[in-house]
N, C-alpha and C positions, 0 to 999 in steps of 0.2 A: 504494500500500500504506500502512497505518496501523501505527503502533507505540503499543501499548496497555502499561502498565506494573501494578502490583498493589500493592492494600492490604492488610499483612498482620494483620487484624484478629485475630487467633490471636497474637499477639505475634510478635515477629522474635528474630535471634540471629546471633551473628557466626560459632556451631560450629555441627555436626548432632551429634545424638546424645547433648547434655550443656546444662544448663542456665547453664554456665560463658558469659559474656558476653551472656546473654537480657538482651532489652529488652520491659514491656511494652507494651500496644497503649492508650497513655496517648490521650487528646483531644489532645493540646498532639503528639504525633511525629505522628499518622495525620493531622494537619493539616497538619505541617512536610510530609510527606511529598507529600500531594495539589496543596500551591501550589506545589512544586517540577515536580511532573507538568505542571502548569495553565501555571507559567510558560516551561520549557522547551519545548513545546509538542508534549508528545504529544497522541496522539486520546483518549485518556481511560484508564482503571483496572479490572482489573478485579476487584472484591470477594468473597471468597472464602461459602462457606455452610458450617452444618456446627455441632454441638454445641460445641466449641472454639472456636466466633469467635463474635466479637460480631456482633449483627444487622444485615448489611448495610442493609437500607430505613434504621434510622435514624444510622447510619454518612455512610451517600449523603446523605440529607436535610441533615444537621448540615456536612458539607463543599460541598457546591450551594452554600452559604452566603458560601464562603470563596472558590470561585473563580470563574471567567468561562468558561472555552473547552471543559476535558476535560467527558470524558460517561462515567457512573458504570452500569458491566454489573452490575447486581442482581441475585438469584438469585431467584427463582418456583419454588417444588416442588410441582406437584399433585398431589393427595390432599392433602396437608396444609394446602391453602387454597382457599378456594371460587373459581371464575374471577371471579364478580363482585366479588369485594371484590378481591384481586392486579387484577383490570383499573383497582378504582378509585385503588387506591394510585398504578399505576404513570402514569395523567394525573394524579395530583397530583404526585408528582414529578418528571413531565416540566415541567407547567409555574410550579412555583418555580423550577425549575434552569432553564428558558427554552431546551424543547426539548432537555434531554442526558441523557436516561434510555435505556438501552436495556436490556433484558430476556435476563437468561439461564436457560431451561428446564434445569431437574436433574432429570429421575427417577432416575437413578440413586444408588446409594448403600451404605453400612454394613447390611446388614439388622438389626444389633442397634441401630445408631443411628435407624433409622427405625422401629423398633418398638417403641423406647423416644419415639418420636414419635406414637405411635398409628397408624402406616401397618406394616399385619401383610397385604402382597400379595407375591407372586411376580412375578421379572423379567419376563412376558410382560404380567402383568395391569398393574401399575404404566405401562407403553404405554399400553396400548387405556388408562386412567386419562388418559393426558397428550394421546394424542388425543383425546378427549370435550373433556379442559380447553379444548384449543385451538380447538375448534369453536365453542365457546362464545365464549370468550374477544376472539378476531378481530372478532367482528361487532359484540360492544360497543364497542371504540375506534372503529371506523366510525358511532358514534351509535343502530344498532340494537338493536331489542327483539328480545328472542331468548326462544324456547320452544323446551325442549331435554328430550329422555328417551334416556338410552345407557343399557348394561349396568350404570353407575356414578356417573353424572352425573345429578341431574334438574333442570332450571330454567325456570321458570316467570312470566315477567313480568319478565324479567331484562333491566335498564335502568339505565344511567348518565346520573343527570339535574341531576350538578354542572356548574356552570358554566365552560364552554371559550371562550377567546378563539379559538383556531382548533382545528382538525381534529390529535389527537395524529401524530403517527409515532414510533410504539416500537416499531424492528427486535426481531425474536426469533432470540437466537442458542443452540444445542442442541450437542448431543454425545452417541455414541453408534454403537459397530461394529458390533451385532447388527442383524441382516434387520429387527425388529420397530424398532430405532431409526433406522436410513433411510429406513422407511414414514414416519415420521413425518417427519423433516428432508424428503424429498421434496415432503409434500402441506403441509407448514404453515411454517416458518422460513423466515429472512432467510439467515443466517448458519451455515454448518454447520463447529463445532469438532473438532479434533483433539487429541491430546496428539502431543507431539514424536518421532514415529517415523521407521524411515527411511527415505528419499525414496520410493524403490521401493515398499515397503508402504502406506505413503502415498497415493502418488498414486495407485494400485492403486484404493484404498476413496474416494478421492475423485471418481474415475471412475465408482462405482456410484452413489454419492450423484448427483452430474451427470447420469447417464444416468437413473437410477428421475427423479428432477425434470423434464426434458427432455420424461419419456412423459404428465407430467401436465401440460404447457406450463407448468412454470414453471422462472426460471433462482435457482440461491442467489451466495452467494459462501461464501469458505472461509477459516476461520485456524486456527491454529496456537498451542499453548503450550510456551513454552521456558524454560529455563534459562539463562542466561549468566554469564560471569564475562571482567569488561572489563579490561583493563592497556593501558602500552602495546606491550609485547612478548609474543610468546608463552611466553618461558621464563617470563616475570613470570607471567602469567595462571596457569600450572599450579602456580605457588608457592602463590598466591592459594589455587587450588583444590584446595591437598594440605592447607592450612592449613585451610581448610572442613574437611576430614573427619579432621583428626589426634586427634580421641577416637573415632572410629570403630573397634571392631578389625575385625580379619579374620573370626571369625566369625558378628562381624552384618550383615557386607559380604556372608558367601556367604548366609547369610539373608535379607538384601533383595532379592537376587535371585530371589526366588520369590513368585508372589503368595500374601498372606496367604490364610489360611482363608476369612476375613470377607468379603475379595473377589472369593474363586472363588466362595461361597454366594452374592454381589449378582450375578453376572453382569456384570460390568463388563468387556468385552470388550476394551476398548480399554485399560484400564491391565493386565488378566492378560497382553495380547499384549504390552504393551511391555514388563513384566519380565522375562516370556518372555525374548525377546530381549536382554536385558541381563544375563544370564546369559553369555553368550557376549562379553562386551566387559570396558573397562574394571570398575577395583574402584569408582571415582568413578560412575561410571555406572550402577554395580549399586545403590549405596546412594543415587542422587540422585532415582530414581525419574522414573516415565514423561515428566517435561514435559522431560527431558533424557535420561535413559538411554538410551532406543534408540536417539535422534537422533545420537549421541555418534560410534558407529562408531570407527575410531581415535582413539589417544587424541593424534593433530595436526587431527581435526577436529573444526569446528563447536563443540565444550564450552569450547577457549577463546578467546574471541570479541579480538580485536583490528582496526582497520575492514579490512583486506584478507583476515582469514578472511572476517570476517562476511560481506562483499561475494562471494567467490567462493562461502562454502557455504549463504549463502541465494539466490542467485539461481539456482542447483542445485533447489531447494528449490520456490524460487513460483514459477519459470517453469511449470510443470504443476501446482502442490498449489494454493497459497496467498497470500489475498488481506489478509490480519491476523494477527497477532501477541500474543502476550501476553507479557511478559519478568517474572523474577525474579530479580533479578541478588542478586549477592556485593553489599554496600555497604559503602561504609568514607565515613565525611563526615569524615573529617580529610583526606581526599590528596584530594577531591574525584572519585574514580574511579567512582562508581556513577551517575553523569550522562554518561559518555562513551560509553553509550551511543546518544545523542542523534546519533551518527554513523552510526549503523543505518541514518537516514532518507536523509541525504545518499549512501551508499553503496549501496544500494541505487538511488537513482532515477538512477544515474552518476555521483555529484561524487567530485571528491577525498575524501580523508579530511583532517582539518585541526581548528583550532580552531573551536567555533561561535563566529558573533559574538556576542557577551553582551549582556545585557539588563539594565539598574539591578533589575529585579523579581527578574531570576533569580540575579543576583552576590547580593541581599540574601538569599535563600531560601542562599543555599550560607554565607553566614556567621553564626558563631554569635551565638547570639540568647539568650544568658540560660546558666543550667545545665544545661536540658533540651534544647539546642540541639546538643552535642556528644556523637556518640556514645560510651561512653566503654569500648566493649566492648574 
């Protein structure tokens, strides 16, 4: 299993709900941030899309720069970009980054935000859009010309003819609960994402994905996005995590629990169904939203992570669901507590839980480095 972590190019913040202790998404933190990723040795980041954030392509691009090992998940939105150019982008930044590009498909989305994007389709049509893309798409990284006419799509001499030392591999990894988004995970992706649901539900819809894949001989893998908050005790952790949401009141907590308008109009199945469900559980849970809410279940599991929850309630978890991870943890860089995560990896594959052995790169990444180097939220 791989533990992936996240750039929040939206800016970060030490509350929800209030601008009180925000930090922006400066060059000089989203850097501190990706060489600590790089050096601690997760499998890579993964970078958010969206009106609100800065543009992952040259986010990725600008950090590839800075480090050696992680591999940066970029987002690809069809309709909003032709397959030829996203296919050539994404061999250019496989190879400055030397092979660590890997590609995250979104059709899903805000309808007001993708309309103020120039993409004015409906949930079913935005599919059949990503499957065209992807038909496309696929056979140029394999070097081929592709002559291509779908309901949406049309291309015509379509050819990548910059120069490659070797043959790219950029997995593609998706997400998506409706019928219309498993046809696609099925017949074209690597990788098929979830958000943080619970086990049962879960494994449930990851068994159809498996199965719909299976009928068309091919096999995916599967991850997961989560929320954490690391201590080293569990009472600590929930301190942690009451402090998260202490400008929160109660009635934006019963409000969060419900999916927005904006969301039930996208069709986004998979975050309607987890607030769904988060309705029924913790207040932390209601307002933390799908990569943790439904996951949550009681509020002594899985939300806060210390290494013997984490060990007993993910391996619950990816023994039937999942093969990767995405974390968002609470951070604090003065206690140094938002890197003990880095115990996830050892606890899950059987070790002890323990100190990692440190690194001159990684102890340099944890100490401060100027003004900007100290949270100061």
């Amino acid at each position: 299993m791989e533990v992936f972590w996240y750039i929040p190019t939206h800016g970060d913040g030490r509350y929800l709900a209030t601008s009180k202790g925000s930090r922006r998404a400066t060059p000089f933190y989203l850097r501190q941030i990706a060489e600590a990723v790089d050096g601690l040795g997760f499998g890579g980041a993964l970078l958010p899309t969206g009106r609100s954030c800065e543009d992952a392509w040259v986010v990725a691009s600008s950090l590839a720069a800075v480090t050696r090992r992680m591999k940066f998940l970029v987002a690809v939105r069809p309709g909003l970009v032709s397959p030829t150019v996203s296919a050539r982008m994404a061999v250019s930044l496989d190879k400055i980054s030397g092979g660590r590009c890997l590609i995250n498909v979104v059709t899903g989305g805000d309808p007001s935000e993708l309309a103020g994007e120039g993409l004015h389709l409906d949930h079913d049509a935005r599919y059949e859009v990503t499957d065209e893309f992807l038909e496309v798409w696929k056979p140029l990284l394999e070097g081929k010309e592709v002559d291509f006419e779908g309901r949406h799509l049309k291309i015509i001499g379509g050819r990548l003819l910059i120069d490659r030392e070797r043959k790219p591999n950029v997995p593609l990894y998706f997400g998506g609960s409706s019928d219309a988004a498993i046809e696609v995970a099925a017949k074209h992706v690597d990788l098929y994402l979830t958000w943080g649901e619970p086990p049962a539900q879960a494994a449930e819809k990851i068994a159809r994905v498996r199965m719909r894949a299976a009928e068309l001989g091919r096999t995916l893998r599967f991850g997961m996005r989560l929320h954490i908050v690391v201590r080293e005790t569990n009472a600590a952790a929930w301190t942690a995590a009451d402090e998260l949401i202490r400008y929160v009141s109660d009635d934006r907590s019963r409000s969060r629990s419900k999916p927005s308008p904006a969301w039930t109009r996208s069709g986004s199945g998979g975050w309607c169904n987890s607030m769904a469900g988060a309705a029924k559980i913790s207040r932390l849970a209601r307002i933390c939203g799908p990569a943790s809410a439904s996951f949550v279940g009681e509020r002594e599991r899985h939300w806060s992570v210390i290494p013997k929850l984490c060990r007993d309630a993910s391996r619950n978890t990816w023994t039937s669901v999942s093969t990767r991870s995405f974390f968002r943890a609470i951070r604090d860089w003065r206690r140094r507590t938002m890197w003990r995560s880095c115990f996830f990896r050892s606890c899950l594959s059987g070790g002890k839980p323990g100190r990692r052995k440190s690194s001159p790169r990684a102890d340099s990444q944890l100490r401060p480095r100027g003004k900007e180097s100290v949270d100061e939220r």
